[in-house]
Each structure stands twice: as C-alpha cells, then as structure tokens.
C-alpha positions in Angstrom: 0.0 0.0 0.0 1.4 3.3 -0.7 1.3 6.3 1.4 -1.4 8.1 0.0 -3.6 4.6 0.5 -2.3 4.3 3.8 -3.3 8.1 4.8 -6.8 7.7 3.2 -7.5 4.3 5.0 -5.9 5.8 8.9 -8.6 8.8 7.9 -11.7 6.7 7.3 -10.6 4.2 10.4 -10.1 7.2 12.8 -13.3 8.6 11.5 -15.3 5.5 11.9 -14.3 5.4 15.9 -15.3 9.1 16.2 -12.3 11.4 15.0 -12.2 14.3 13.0 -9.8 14.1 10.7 -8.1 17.9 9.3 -5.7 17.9 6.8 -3.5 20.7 6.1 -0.7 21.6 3.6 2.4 22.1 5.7 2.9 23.5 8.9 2.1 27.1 7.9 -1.6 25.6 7.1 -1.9 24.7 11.4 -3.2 28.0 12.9 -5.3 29.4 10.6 -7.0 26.1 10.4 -6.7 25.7 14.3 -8.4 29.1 14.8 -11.1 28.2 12.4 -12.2 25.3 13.9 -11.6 25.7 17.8 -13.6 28.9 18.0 -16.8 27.0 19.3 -15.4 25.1 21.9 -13.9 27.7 24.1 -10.4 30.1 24.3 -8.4 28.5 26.6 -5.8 26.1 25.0 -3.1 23.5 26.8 -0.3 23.7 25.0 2.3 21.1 24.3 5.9 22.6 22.8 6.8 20.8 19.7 8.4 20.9 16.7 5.5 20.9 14.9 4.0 23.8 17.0 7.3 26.1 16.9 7.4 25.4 13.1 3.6 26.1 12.7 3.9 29.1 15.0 1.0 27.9 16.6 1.6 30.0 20.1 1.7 33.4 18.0 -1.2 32.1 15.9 -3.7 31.4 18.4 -2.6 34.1 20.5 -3.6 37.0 18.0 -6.8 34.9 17.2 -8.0 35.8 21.5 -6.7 32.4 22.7 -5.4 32.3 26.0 -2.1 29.5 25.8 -1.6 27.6 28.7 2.0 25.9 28.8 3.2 25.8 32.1 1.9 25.9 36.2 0.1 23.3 38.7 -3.0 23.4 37.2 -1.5 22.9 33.4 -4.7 22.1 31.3 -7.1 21.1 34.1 -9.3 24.5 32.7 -8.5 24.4 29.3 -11.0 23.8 26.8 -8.7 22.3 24.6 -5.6 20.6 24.6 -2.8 20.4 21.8 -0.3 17.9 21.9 2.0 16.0 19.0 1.7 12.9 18.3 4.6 10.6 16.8 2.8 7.8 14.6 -0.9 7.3 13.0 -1.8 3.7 12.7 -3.9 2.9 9.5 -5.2 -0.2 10.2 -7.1 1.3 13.3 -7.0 5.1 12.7 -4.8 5.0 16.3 -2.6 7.7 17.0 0.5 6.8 19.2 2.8 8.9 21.1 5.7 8.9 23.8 3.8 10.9 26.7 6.6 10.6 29.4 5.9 14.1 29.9 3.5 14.5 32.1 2.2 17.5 30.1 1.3 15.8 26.9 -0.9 13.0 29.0 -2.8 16.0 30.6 -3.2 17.9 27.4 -4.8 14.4 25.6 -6.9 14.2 28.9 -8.7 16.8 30.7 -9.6 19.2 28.1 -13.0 18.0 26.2 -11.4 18.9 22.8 -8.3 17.1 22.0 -6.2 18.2 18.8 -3.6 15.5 17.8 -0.8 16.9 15.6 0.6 14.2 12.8 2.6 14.4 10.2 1.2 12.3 7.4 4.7 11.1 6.4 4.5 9.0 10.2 1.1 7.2 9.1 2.3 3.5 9.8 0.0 0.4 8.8 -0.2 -1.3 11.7 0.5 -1.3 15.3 3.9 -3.7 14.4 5.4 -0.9 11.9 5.2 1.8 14.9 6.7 -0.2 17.1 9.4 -1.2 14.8 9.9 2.4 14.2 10.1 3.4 17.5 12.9 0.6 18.1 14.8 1.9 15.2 14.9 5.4 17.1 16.9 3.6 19.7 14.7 5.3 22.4 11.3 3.1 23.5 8.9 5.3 25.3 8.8 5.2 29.2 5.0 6.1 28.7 3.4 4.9 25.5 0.3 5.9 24.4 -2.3 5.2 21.6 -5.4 7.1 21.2 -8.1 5.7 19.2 -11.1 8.3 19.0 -13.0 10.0 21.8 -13.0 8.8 24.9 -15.7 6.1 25.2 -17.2 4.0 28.4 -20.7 1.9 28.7 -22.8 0.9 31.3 -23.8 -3.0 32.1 -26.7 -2.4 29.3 -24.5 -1.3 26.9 -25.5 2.7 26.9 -22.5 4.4 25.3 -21.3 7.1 27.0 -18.7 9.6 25.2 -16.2 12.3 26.8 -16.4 10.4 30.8 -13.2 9.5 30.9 -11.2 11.8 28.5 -12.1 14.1 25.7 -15.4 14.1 24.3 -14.0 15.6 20.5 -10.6 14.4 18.8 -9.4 16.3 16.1 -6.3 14.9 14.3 -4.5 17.8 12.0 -2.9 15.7 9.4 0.1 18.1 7.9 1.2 17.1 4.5 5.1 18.1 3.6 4.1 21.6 2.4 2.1 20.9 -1.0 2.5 17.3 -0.3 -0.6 15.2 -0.8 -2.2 14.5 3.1 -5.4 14.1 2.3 -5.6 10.8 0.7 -8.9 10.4 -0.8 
C-alpha cells in the first residue's frame, strides 16, 4: 500500500471510531485552520511545545486569534477547553494515533480538556500497530509512557449505553500536515 492509500484508510478508520480528521498543507496551514475550527469550543488552550507547534507558530497564531495559551503551572490544562499535543505515529489499520507521553504534560493535554487536537505528520502514518513499534525501536529510544489514542474517549454501562467524553475528551481532532504541497489528504 502506498502512502497516499495508507493516509486515506488511517482517515476513514479514525473517522469511523469518532475522530475528526483535518488535513493541512504544511505546517504554515496549522493556525489558521486551528483558529477556524476551535472557536466553538472555548479560548483556553493547553499547549504542548513541539516541533510541529514552533514550526507552525502555533503560540503566536492562536494568540492574535484571542486564545489564551496555557504551557506551564500546577493546574496545566485542568481548565483548558482544549488541549494540543503532537503525536509521533498514525496507525492505519485502526486510525490510532500513538505517542511517547513521558511528559507529564502531553498526558494532561490528551486528557482533561473536552477537545483534543492530535498533531501528525502524514509522512508518520504507519499500517499497523507492528510498523510503529518497529519504528520506535529503530529510534533507539522506547517510550517510558506509550500511548495510543483511538477516538474520543468512550465507556458503557452494564446495558450497553455508550457514554462519550467520561473519561477523556469528548472531540478528537487529528491535523494531518502534509510536507508543504505534499498530498495529506488521501482520498
């Protein structure tokens, strides 16, 4: 499967379990797209330092837009109405998004906030849960804290009443950022 197939299928798996799925040309595509579709859900952003976020410029970005950036203190994103956090690998197969959160920030920022933006480059879409972690061996650096995130946050009751946003976000929005004209949306 090439990339392009691979990107298409991690978009309609992640948007079967619940996600939104954004793509974007390039980093300089982020913010704009960011302030256009977090507007509704609230001003107050957690915000996990990146590279992806210094080379969007996403602090400046949402700043000028009214958004108040949260990046540091005690109470890091336990008022934010959104968090923001980079994530190192999509997973096709299950449109799963996976991520070294050692840092305590970046588990906080996929947690507490209702709205969760996942940042992934579409060049990292892997297909299958085997590739990442093959990747991530090849880095030479396994995760203390691995994480995958597959779509909002979902719980049921004995009689099977879905519940969604009890025990983590109730939105995910993945940004898929192509390589500046590079094809990321897949379809």
């Amino acid at each position: 499967m090439n990339q392009n197939d691979l990107i298409a299928f991690f978009t309609r798996q992640a948007e079967a379990m619940g996600a939104q799925v954004i793509p974007v040309d390039g980093a300089g595509g982020i913010g704009p797209k960011l302030v256009e579709v977090l507007r509704p859900f609230g001003q107050r952003v957690a915000l996990v330092e990146s590279s992806m976020c210094r080379e969007a410029g996403l602090e400046a970005s949402l700043t000028a837009a009214g958004f108040h950036i949260e990046k540091d203190g005690a109470g890091f994103a336990r008022q934010a109405d959104t968090g923001i956090v980079e994530f190192d690998y999509g997973i096709a197969e299950t449109g799963t998004l996976a991520m070294d959160a050692t840092g305590l920030k970046a588990r906080l920022a996929t947690m507490l906030p209702l709205t969760c933006v996942a940042l992934v480059r579409a060049e990292r879409v892997r297909a299958n849960l085997t590739e990442v972690i093959d990747a991530y061996l090849e880095r030479g650096n396994w995760p203390g804290y691995f994480t995958l995130v597959t779509g909002p946050s979902r719980t049921a009751d004995i009689e099977r009443s879905l519940t969604i946003g009890v025990h983590g976000p109730e939105r995910l929005l993945i940004i898929l950022v192509g390589n500046n004209g590079g094809d990321c949306h897949g379809r």
